[in-house]
N, C-alpha and C positions, 0 to 999 in steps of 0.2 A: 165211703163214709159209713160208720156203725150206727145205728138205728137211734139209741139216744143221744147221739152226735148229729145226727141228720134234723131231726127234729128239733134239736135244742139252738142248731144253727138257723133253722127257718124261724122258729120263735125269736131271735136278738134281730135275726132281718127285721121282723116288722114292727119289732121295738121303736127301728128308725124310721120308719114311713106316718108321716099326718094322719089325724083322721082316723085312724084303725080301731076297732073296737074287738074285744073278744064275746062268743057269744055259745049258750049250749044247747038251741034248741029243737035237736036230736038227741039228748043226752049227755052225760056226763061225758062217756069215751069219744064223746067228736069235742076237737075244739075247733068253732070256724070263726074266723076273721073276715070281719067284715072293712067295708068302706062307706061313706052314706046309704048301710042298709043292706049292699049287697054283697054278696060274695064274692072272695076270691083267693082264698087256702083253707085249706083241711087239715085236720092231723088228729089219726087216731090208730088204733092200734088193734084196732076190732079184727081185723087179717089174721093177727097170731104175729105179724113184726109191726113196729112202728115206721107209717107212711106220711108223704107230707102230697096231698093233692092241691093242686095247682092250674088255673086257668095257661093255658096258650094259644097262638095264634093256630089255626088246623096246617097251615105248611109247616113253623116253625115244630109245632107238636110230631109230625110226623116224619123230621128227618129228625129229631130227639131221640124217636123211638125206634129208628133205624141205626143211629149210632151209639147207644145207649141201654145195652140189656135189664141196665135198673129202671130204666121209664117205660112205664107201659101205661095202655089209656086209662082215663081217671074212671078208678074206682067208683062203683055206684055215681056217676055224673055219664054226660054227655061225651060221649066218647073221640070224638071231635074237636071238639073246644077245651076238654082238660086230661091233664096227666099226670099218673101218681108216678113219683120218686121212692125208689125201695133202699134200703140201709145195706149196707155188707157189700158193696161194687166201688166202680170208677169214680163216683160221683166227686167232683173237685166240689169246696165251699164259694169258688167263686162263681161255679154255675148252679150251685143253691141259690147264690147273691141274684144274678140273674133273674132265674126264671121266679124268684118271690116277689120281684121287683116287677117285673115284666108282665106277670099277674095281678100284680095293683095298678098297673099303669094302661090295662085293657080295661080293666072294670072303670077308672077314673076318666078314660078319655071317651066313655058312653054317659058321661051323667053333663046334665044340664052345669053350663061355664060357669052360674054363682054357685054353684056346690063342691064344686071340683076344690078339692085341698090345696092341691099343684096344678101348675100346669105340665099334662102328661109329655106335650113336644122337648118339653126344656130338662125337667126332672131326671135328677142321673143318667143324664144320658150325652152331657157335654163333654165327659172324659171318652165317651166310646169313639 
């Protein structure tokens, strides 16, 4: 997926998810999407390509980046817990769908139960 492809697909993901707010305050070149407050995507272009960084599970994150030469661990974050998707590779739009998904649904299922937009056990994840 090409870089303003990659990006423009993770920005219509979160079009659909509750709750999400856009916010910039690191600047103009980060935009981060939040959920009550916290984080959980990135997207900036500060590299030299446009990235979309992303919360994961540390297992799931680290066979991602085993099968996966466009995911590497997340840019300036926690290297563990999140990892950036790069433009110009394999990447199918259904594991963009995925893991933007999958990154609101770590950050949603840590927040206190009257906060939570969804519930994280049920939220697209009846078709999987």
């Amino acid at each position: 997926m090409q870089g303003d492809t990659l990006q423009k697909h993770a920005r219509n993901r979160v079009q659909e998810l509750p709750g999400v707010i856009l916010e910039h305050p690191f600047g103009a070149e980060w935009d981060v999407f939040k959920v009550c407050g916290k984080v959980f995507m990135l997207l900036t272009d500060i590299t030299g390509e446009p990235i979309v960084i992303v919360k994961a599970d540390p297992e799931d994150g680290k066979a991602l980046r085993e099968q996966h030469e466009d995911i590497t661990p997340g840019y300036h974050m926690n290297k563990e817990h999140w990892i950036t998707l790069h433009p110009g590779g394999d990447l199918k739009k259904r594991l963009v769908d995925d893991l933007v998904t999958e990154s609101y649904l770590l950050v949603v299922e840590n927040l206190p139960y009257a906060k939570r937009p969804v519930d994280p056990q049920t939220f697209c994840r009846s078709a999987q």
